[in-house]
C-alpha positions in Angstrom: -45.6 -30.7 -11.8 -48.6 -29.2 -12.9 -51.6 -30.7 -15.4 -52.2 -27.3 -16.9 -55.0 -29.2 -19.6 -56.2 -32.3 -20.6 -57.3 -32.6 -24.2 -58.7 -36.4 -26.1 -60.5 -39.1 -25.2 -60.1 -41.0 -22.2 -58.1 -44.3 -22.1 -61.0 -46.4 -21.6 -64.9 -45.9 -22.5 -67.6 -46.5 -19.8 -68.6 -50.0 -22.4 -64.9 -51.6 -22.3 -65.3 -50.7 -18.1 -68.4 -52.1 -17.8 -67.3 -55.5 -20.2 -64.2 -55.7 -18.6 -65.8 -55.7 -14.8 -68.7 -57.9 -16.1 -71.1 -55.9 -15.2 -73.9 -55.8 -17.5 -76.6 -52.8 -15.9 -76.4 -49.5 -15.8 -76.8 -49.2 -12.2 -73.3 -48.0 -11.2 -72.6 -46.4 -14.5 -71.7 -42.8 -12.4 -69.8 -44.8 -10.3 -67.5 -46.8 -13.1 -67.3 -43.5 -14.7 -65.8 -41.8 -12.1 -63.2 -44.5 -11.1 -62.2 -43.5 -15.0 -59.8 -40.4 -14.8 -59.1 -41.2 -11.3 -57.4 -44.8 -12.2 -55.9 -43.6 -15.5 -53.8 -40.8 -13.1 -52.5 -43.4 -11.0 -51.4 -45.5 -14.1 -49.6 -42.2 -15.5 -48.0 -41.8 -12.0 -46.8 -45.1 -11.5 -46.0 -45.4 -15.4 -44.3 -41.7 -15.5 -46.4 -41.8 -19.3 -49.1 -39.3 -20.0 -51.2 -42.1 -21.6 -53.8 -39.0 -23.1 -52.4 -35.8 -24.5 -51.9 -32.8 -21.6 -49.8 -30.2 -21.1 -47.9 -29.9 -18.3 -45.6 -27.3 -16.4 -43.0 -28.0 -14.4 -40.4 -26.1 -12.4 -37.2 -26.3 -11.3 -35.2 -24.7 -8.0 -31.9 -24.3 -8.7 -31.6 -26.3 -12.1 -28.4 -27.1 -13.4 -27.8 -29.2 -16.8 -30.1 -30.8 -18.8 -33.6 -31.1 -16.9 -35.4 -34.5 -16.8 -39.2 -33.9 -17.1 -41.5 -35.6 -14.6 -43.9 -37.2 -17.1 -43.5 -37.9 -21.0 -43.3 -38.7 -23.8 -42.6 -35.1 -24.6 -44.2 -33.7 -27.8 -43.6 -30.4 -27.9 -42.0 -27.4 -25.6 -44.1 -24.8 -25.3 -42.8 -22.3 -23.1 -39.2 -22.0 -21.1 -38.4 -19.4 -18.6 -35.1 -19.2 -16.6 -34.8 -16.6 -13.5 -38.3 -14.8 -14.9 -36.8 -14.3 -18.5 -38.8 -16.1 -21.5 -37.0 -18.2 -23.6 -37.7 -18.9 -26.7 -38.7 -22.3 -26.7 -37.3 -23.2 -30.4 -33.9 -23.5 -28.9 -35.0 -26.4 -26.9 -35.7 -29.9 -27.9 -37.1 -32.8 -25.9 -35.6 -35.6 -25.8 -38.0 -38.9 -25.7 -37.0 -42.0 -23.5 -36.8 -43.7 -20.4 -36.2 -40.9 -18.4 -37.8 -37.8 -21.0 -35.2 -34.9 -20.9 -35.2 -31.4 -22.0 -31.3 -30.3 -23.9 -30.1 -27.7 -23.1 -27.7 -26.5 -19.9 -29.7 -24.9 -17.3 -28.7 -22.4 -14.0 -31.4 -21.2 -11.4 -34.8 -21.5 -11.3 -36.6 -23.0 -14.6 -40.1 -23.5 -15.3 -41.3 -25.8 -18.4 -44.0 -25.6 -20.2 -44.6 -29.0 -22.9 -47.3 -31.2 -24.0 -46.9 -34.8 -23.2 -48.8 -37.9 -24.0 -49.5 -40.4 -26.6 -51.5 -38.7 -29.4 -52.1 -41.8 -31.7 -54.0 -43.4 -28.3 -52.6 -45.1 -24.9 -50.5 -48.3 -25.3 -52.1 -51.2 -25.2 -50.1 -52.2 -21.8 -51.0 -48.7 -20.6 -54.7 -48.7 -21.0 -54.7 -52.8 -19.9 -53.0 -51.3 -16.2 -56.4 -48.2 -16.4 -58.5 -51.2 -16.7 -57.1 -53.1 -13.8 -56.6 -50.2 -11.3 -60.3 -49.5 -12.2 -60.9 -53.2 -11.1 -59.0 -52.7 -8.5 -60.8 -49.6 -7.1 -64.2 -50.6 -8.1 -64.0 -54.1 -6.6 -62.2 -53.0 -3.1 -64.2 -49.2 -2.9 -63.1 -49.5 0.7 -59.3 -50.3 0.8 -57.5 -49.8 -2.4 -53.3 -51.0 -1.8 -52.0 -50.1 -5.3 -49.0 -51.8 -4.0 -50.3 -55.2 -4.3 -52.3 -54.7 -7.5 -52.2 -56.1 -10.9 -51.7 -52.8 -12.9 -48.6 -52.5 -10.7 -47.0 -56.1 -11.6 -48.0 -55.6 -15.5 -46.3 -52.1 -15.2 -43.3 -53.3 -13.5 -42.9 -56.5 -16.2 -43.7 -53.8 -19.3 -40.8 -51.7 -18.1 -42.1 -48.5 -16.9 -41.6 -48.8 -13.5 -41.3 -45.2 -12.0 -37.6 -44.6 -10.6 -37.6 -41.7 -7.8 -34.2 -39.6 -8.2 
Protein backbone atom coordinates (compact mmCIF):
# COMPACT_ATOMS: atom_id res chain seq x y z
CA UNK A 1 0.00 0.00 0.00
CA UNK A 2 0.87 3.22 -1.18
CA UNK A 3 -0.19 6.99 0.32
CA UNK A 4 -0.22 8.50 -3.13
CA UNK A 5 -1.61 12.16 -1.45
CA UNK A 6 -2.83 13.59 1.51
CA UNK A 7 -5.37 16.32 1.22
CA UNK A 8 -7.44 18.24 4.68
CA UNK A 9 -6.56 19.24 7.85
CA UNK A 10 -4.75 17.24 10.21
CA UNK A 11 -6.58 15.30 13.08
CA UNK A 12 -5.41 17.49 15.74
CA UNK A 13 -4.15 21.32 15.72
CA UNK A 14 -0.84 22.23 17.41
CA UNK A 15 -3.50 24.29 20.43
CA UNK A 16 -5.62 20.94 21.27
CA UNK A 17 -1.68 19.18 21.40
CA UNK A 18 -0.34 21.71 23.34
CA UNK A 19 -3.85 21.77 25.88
CA UNK A 20 -4.02 18.24 25.83
CA UNK A 21 -0.06 17.72 27.01
CA UNK A 22 -0.39 20.75 29.33
CA UNK A 23 2.07 22.47 28.06
CA UNK A 24 1.44 26.06 27.99
CA UNK A 25 4.92 27.73 26.00
CA UNK A 26 5.91 27.66 22.78
CA UNK A 27 9.08 26.21 23.41
CA UNK A 28 8.69 22.75 21.77
CA UNK A 29 6.04 23.86 19.38
CA UNK A 30 8.35 22.21 16.27
CA UNK A 31 8.66 19.47 18.25
CA UNK A 32 4.72 18.77 19.14
CA UNK A 33 4.18 19.61 15.62
CA UNK A 34 6.14 17.02 14.25
CA UNK A 35 4.93 14.14 16.58
CA UNK A 36 1.51 15.35 14.62
CA UNK A 37 1.44 13.34 11.26
CA UNK A 38 3.79 10.92 12.63
CA UNK A 39 1.20 9.67 15.57
CA UNK A 40 -1.95 10.13 13.38
CA UNK A 41 -0.14 7.25 10.85
CA UNK A 42 0.30 5.00 13.57
CA UNK A 43 -3.43 5.42 14.70
CA UNK A 44 -4.47 4.81 10.92
CA UNK A 45 -2.15 1.67 11.03
CA UNK A 46 -3.35 0.19 14.03
CA UNK A 47 -7.01 1.46 13.31
CA UNK A 48 -6.87 0.29 9.51
CA UNK A 49 -9.01 3.96 9.15
CA UNK A 50 -7.67 6.75 7.10
CA UNK A 51 -8.80 9.25 9.78
CA UNK A 52 -7.93 12.38 7.01
CA UNK A 53 -8.90 12.02 3.32
CA UNK A 54 -5.82 10.35 1.05
CA UNK A 55 -5.63 8.36 -1.72
CA UNK A 56 -4.17 5.33 -1.78
CA UNK A 57 -2.90 2.51 -4.29
CA UNK A 58 -2.69 -0.78 -3.63
CA UNK A 59 -1.68 -3.91 -5.46
CA UNK A 60 -2.33 -7.22 -5.61
CA UNK A 61 -0.08 -10.52 -6.84
CA UNK A 62 -2.07 -13.01 -7.95
CA UNK A 63 -5.63 -11.64 -6.84
CA UNK A 64 -8.48 -13.83 -7.02
CA UNK A 65 -12.16 -12.70 -5.85
CA UNK A 66 -13.22 -9.75 -4.31
CA UNK A 67 -10.10 -7.78 -2.98
CA UNK A 68 -10.06 -6.40 0.66
CA UNK A 69 -8.39 -2.95 0.75
CA UNK A 70 -5.69 -2.32 3.30
CA UNK A 71 -7.14 0.94 4.72
CA UNK A 72 -10.79 2.50 4.49
CA UNK A 73 -13.39 3.68 4.61
CA UNK A 74 -13.36 3.71 0.78
CA UNK A 75 -14.89 6.78 -0.88
CA UNK A 76 -14.35 6.41 -4.22
CA UNK A 77 -12.31 4.02 -6.88
CA UNK A 78 -10.31 5.86 -8.94
CA UNK A 79 -8.39 3.77 -11.08
CA UNK A 80 -8.39 -0.35 -11.60
CA UNK A 81 -5.91 -2.16 -13.62
CA UNK A 82 -5.76 -6.05 -14.02
CA UNK A 83 -2.52 -7.73 -15.86
CA UNK A 84 -1.57 -3.92 -17.25
CA UNK A 85 -5.15 -3.32 -18.82
CA UNK A 86 -7.20 -0.25 -17.39
CA UNK A 87 -10.41 -0.81 -16.21
CA UNK A 88 -12.87 1.37 -16.10
CA UNK A 89 -13.37 2.04 -12.65
CA UNK A 90 -17.39 2.68 -12.81
CA UNK A 91 -17.76 -1.08 -12.86
CA UNK A 92 -16.40 -1.31 -9.41
CA UNK A 93 -17.94 -0.29 -6.12
CA UNK A 94 -16.42 -0.30 -2.68
CA UNK A 95 -17.85 -1.70 -0.25
CA UNK A 96 -17.57 0.06 3.36
CA UNK A 97 -17.09 -2.05 6.58
CA UNK A 98 -15.06 -3.89 8.93
CA UNK A 99 -12.86 -5.27 6.61
CA UNK A 100 -13.40 -2.35 3.33
CA UNK A 101 -13.71 -4.50 0.12
CA UNK A 102 -13.67 -3.85 -3.53
CA UNK A 103 -16.79 -6.12 -5.68
CA UNK A 104 -15.92 -7.50 -8.20
CA UNK A 105 -14.06 -11.04 -9.14
CA UNK A 106 -10.48 -10.63 -9.70
CA UNK A 107 -7.54 -12.97 -11.53
CA UNK A 108 -3.74 -11.96 -11.62
CA UNK A 109 -2.08 -9.11 -10.72
CA UNK A 110 -4.42 -5.87 -9.68
CA UNK A 111 -3.45 -2.58 -8.70
CA UNK A 112 -6.21 -0.10 -6.95
CA UNK A 113 -6.36 3.13 -7.09
CA UNK A 114 -9.26 4.85 -4.31
CA UNK A 115 -9.60 7.65 -1.88
CA UNK A 116 -10.10 6.72 1.60
CA UNK A 117 -10.76 8.57 4.74
CA UNK A 118 -13.29 10.39 6.68
CA UNK A 119 -14.17 13.64 4.86
CA UNK A 120 -16.71 15.14 7.48
CA UNK A 121 -13.46 14.95 10.01
CA UNK A 122 -11.75 11.95 12.13
CA UNK A 123 -13.96 10.22 14.77
CA UNK A 124 -13.89 11.39 17.86
CA UNK A 125 -12.39 7.90 19.18
CA UNK A 126 -9.89 8.22 16.28
CA UNK A 127 -8.54 11.64 16.90
CA UNK A 128 -8.73 10.80 21.02
CA UNK A 129 -6.05 7.66 20.13
CA UNK A 130 -3.76 10.77 17.67
CA UNK A 131 -3.86 12.58 20.89
CA UNK A 132 -2.61 9.85 23.16
CA UNK A 133 0.05 8.32 20.81
CA UNK A 134 1.20 11.95 20.63
CA UNK A 135 1.38 11.77 24.51
CA UNK A 136 2.84 8.78 24.27
CA UNK A 137 5.70 9.83 21.96
CA UNK A 138 6.23 13.19 23.34
CA UNK A 139 6.40 12.12 27.00
CA UNK A 140 8.75 8.90 26.31
CA UNK A 141 10.90 10.66 23.10
CA UNK A 142 13.33 7.82 24.02
CA UNK A 143 11.38 4.55 24.10
CA UNK A 144 7.99 4.64 22.58
CA UNK A 145 6.20 0.63 23.09
CA UNK A 146 2.92 1.28 21.15
CA UNK A 147 2.12 -2.01 22.58
CA UNK A 148 1.48 -0.91 25.99
CA UNK A 149 -0.12 2.43 25.13
CA UNK A 150 -3.37 4.04 25.76
CA UNK A 151 -4.32 4.75 22.05
CA UNK A 152 -3.84 1.02 21.63
CA UNK A 153 -6.36 -0.11 24.64
CA UNK A 154 -9.04 2.70 23.46
CA UNK A 155 -8.62 1.33 19.88
CA UNK A 156 -8.91 -2.20 20.81
CA UNK A 157 -12.24 -1.33 23.22
CA UNK A 158 -13.72 1.05 20.14
CA UNK A 159 -13.48 -2.01 17.80
CA UNK A 160 -10.95 -1.29 15.27
CA UNK A 161 -8.49 -3.44 16.26
CA UNK A 162 -6.36 -4.23 13.08
CA UNK A 163 -6.74 -8.17 12.11
CA UNK A 164 -3.58 -9.49 9.96
CA UNK A 165 -4.93 -12.02 7.21
Amino acid sequence: MTVVDRSGDLPVTLDEVRAFLRVTNSVEDALIEGLILPATEIVESESGEAIMPQTIRASYEGASGPLRLPIGPPTEIIGVTIGGDLQDPAHYEPLAGKYPSLSGAFSGDVSVLYRAGHEGGAPSVLKHAVLLTIADMYEGRTSHEFEQSAARHLLNRAGYRRVAI
